[in-house]
N, C-alpha and C positions, 0 to 999 in steps of 0.2 A: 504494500500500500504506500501510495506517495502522500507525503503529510506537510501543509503551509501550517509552521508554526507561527500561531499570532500572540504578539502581545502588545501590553497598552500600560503604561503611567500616564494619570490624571493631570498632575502638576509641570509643569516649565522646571522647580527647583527639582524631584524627583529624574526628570529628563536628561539634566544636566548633572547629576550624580550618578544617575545609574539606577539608583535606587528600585530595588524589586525586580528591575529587569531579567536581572541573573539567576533571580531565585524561578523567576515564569519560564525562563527556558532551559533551565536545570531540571525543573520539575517534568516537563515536555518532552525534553531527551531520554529522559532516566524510563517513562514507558513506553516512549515509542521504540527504542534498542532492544528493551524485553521484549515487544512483541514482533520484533523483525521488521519491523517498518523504516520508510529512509525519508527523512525530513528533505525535500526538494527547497524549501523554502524559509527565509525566517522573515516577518515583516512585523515592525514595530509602531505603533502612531504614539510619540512623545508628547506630552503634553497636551493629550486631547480627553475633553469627558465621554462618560462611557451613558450620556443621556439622551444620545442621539446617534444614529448610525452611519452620519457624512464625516465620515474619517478616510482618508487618502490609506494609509496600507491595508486597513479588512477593505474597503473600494478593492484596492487590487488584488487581493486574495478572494474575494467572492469571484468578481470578471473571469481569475485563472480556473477557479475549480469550473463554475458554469461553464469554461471553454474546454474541459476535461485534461488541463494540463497539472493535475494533483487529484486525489482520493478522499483525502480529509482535511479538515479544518479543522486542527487542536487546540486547545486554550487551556490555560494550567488551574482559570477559575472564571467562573461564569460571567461575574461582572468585568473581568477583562472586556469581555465580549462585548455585552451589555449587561444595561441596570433596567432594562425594561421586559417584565414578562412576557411583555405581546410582539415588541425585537425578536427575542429569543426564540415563539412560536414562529415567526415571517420565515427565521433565518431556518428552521426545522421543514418547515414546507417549503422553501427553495430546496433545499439541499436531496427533499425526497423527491421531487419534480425534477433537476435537473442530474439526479445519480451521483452523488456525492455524499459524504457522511460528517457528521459533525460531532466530536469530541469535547466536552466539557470536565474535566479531569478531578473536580471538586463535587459534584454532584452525582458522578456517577453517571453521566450521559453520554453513550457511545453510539449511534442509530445506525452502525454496524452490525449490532449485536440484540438482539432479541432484550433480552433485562433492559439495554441502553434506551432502544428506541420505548418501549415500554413508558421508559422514566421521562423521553421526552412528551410523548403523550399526554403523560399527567399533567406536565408545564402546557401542552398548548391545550388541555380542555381549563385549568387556573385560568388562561389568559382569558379564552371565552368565556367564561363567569364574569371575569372582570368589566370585560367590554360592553356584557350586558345590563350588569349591576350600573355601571357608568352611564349608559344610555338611557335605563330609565328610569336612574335618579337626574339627568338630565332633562328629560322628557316632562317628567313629573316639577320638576322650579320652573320650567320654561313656562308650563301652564298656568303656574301661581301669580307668576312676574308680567304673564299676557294681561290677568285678570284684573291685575292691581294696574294697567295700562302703562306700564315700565315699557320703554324699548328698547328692541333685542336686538344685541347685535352689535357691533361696532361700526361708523360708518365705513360705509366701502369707496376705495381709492382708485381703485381699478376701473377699467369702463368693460361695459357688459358683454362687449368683443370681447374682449382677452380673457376674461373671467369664462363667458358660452365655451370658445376653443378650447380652453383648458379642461372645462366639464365633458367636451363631445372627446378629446382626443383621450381623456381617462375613462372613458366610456369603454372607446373602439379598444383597450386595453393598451396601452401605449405604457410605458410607465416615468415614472416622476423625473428621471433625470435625461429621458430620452423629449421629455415633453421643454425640459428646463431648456437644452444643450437647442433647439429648435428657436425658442425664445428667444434666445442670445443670439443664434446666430442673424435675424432679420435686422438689426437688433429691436427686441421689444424690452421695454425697460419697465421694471420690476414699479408699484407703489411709492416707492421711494428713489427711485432711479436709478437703484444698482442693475446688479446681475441675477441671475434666476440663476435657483439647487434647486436639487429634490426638495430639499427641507421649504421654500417658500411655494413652491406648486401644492406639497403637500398644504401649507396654510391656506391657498384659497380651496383647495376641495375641500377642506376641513372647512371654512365658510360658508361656502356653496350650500353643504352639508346643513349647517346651522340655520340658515337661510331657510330650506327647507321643511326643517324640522318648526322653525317660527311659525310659518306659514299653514301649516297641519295642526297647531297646539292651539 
């Protein structure tokens, strides 16, 4: 099995000592040698949080395993990864949709292995509880805050163009950074006049969404 070792410190001071780094890729070597495995890869993102998943090395460690250039994706502990249940769930169903496995070495998540994939199961039926509990405690203040005639929403910056395409092309399934990299290149300039990521596409469907959900409560 070919294995991208990933890891991640949170902090700029961490980055620039070292700190943990050694201990996440000690810990990664020491079972990937036991089970005969060959690390193709190591990739680190320095000083980045683990609260969001636009981080440039797992970016390139996801791209290679989905292009079938490695087997697994190892992490010596979960919130390396992420710190988000419903991440962790995404990153479980990429990996089983595009044939590749993902390793969590703290929790005991290996989706190689029968127990592993098992354990990740459990995480992504957690995350959908979560998602639902969220949505209709969601659901449920939206209708309070309609009733008391509060408005919902924050105003929107964007015009309805850009806003419609973004909705029709995560329709057609496109996905967020494929839709972002499209933005950029005409160029269409963001709310505030930057650049588009996934992370602000994902903001307006997340809107879109809200929008929505107003509209129905």
């Amino acid at each position: 099995m070919r294995v991208i070792a990933y890891h991640r410190v949170s902090t700029d001071k961490q980055a620039d000592t070292g700190n943990g780094l050694e201990a996440q890729a000690a810990t990664i070597v020491k079972v990937v040698t036991a089970r005969g495995w060959d690390v193709v890869a190591n990739l680190t993102d320095e000083g980045r949080s683990g609260g969001n998943m636009n981080r440039p090395a797992l970016t390139e460690a996801l791209d290679r395993l989905d292009r079938g250039d490695a087997d697994v994706l190892a992490v010596a502990k979960l919130d390396r990864l992420s710190r988000s249940v419903r991440d962790f769930a995404t990153l479980v169903e990429r990996a089983r949709r595009n044939g590749w496995s993902l390793v969590a070495l703290d929790i005991d998540v290996d989706t190689s292995t029968p127990t592993g994939e098992l354990m990740a199961n459990i995480y992504g039926s957690v995350a959908q509880w979560e998602r639902r509990i969220i949505g209709q405690r969601t659901s449920e203040a939206m209708q309070a805050m309609k009733a008391r005639g509060v408005r919902l929403g924050r105003p929107v910056k964007l015009s309805d163009d850009v806003r419609n395409r973004i909705a029709a092309e995560r329709a057609a399934g496109r996905s967020l950074r494929a839709i972002a990299d499209a933005l950029n290149a005409e160029p269409v300039p963001t709310a505030r006049g930057g650049k588009w990521h996934a992370s602000t596409v994902r903001a307006v469907v997340d809107s879109l969404a809200l929008d929505r959900l107003a509209q129905s409560a």
